[in-house]
N, C-alpha and C positions, 0 to 999 in steps of 0.2 A: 504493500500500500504506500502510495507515494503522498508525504507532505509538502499541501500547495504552501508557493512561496508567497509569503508578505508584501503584497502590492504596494506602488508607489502611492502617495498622496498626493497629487499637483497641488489640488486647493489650499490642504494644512499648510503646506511646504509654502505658499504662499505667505499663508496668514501669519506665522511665526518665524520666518526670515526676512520678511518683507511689510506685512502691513502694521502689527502690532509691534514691532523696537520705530517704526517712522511716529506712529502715534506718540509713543511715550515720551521721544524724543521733542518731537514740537509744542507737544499741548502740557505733560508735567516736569519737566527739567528746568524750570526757573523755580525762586528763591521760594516764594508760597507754596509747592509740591514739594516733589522729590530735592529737587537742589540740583546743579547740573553733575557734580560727581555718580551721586545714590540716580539721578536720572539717566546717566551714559550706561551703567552698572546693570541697572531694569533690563535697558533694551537691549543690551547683547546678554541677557540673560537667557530670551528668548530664544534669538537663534542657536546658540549653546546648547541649550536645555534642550532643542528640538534634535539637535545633532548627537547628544548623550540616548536620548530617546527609540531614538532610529537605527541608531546600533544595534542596542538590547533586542530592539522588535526583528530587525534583519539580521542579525550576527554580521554584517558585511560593514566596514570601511573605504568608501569608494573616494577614489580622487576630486572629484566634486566638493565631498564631505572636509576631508582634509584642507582643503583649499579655502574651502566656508570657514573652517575654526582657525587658520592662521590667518584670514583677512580680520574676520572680528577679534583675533587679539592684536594683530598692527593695528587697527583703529582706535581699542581704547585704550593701551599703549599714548600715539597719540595723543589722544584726548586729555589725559589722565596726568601726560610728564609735560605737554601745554607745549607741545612742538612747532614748528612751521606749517603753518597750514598746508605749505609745499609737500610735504612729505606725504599729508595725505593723497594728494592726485596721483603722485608717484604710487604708492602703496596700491591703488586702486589701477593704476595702469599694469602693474608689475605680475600680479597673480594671470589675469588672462597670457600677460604675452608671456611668461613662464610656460603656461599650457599650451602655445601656441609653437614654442619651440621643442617641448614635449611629442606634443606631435608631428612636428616635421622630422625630431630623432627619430620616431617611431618607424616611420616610413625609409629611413637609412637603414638602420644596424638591426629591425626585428621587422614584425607583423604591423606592416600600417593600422594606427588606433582605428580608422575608422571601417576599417573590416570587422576588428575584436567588436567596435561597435553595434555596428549594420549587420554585418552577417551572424548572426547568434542561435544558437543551435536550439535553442529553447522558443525561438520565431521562426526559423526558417529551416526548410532539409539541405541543408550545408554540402553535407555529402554528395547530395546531389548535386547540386549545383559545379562542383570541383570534377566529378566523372563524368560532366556531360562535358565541361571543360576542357578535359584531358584528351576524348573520344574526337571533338572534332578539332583537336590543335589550336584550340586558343587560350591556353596557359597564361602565355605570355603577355597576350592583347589584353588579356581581364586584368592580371597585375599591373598593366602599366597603368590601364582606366583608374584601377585604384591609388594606385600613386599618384595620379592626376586630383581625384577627390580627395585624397586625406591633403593634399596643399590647398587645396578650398578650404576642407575643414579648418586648418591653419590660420584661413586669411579670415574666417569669420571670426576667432580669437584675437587677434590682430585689431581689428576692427571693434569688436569690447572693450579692447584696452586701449586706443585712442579715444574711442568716447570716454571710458569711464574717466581717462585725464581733463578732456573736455568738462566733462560735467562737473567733476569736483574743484576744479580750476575756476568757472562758473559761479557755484552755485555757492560754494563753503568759502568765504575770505573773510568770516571773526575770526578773531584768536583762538586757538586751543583753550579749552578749560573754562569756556563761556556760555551764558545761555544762548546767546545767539549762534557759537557755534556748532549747537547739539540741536537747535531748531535746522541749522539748513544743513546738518547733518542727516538728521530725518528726512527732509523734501530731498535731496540727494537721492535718498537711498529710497524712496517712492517714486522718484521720477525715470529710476535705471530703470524699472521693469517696464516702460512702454516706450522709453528710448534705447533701451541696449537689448533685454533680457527677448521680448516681444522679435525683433528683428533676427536675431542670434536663432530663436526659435522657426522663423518662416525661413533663414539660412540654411539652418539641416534638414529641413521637410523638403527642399528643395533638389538637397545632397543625397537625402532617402529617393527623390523619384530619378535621377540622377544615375545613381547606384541601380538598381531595379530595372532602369531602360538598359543599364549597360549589360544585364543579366540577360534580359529578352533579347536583345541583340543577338548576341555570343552564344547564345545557346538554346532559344526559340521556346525558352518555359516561357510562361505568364507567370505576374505576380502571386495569383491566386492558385499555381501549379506547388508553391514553392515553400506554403505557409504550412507548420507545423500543427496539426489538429491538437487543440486542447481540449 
């Protein structure tokens, strides 16, 4: 008997990295609430507390995750030692383009990520796909497609982390360790999801249909030949 795995949440994964530390951060971080210290504190308690949470329930530690808890401790880091505001644009540019050269390693020295990504054996018949591969001599043509899309996948990283310099550059210029700089802290970190997060998202759906024609091509399955019956 096989135990099903712990589905993602989009929506919570929203609401406690995303909507509720912006709240707390604009509307109780001044002096009659929290205070902006106990109010920085609150809101990346959330994403924290979501990410300790998501372990337990998945047993798994994904890059994503990692990436989540070392941006929210440079933040209040930051915030906390009343840094250059510079540092946080930098900070907020640094984690995507880290991932971004991550990935272009990926596609050098191992298994381009965005195969380990897209092609998943638990979504799709893998196998198959690589023996029909092999049967009409296109090995080679399909690796390179993929080397072609995992530096897309790259450039949409790329592309995160000049906005997100953009926007922190923008939107955050109080001092560290201010109420105003915990309010545009928050509208920050609410305005990435329909300038960066949104975009980034219709990028890989793109690289999903992308990836999938370059299947049908090369090997004349259909998408719905290829999906793994749950």
């Amino acid at each position: 008997m096989t135990t099903e795995k712990p589905k993602n949440k989009p929506f919570v994964e929203i609401i406690f990295n995303v909507a509720l530390p912006s709240w707390v951060l604009m509307k109780f971080s001044s002096p009659e609430y929290f205070g902006v210290v106990a109010g920085l504190i609150i809101a990346l308690a959330f994403p924290l507390g979501y990410a300790v949470y998501d372990y337990l329930r998945t047993k798994k530690m994904n890059l994503i995750s990692i990436f989540g808890f070392l941006s929210t401790l440079l933040t209040g880091g930051i915030a906390l030692f009343e840094l250059s505001v510079h540092w946080l644009a930098i900070k907020e540019a640094s984690i995507p383009a880290l991932i971004a050269v991550f990935v272009l390693f990926s596609g050098v020295y191992g298994k381009p990520l965005i195969a380990k990504l897209l092609l998943n054996k638990s979504m799709f018949k893998v196998e198959l796909i690589y023996e029909k591969l092999h049967e009409l001599g296109q090995t080679e043509a399909f690796k390179a497609k993929i080397g072609f899309a995992n530096k897309l996948l790259a450039l949409t990283f790329i592309f995160s982390a000049v906005m997100n310099y953009l926007l922190a550059t923008w939107l955050v210029t109080s001092p560290a360790g201010t109420v105003s700089f915990n309010e545009e802290l928050g509208h920050m970190t609410l305005m990435s999801y329909p300038i960066i997060a949104i975009p980034s998202m219709i990028m890989l759906g793109g690289l999903m249909f992308y990836v999938t024609k370059v299947i049908n091509n090369l090997t004349g399955y259909k998408f719905t030949d290829l999906l793994v019956e749950q």
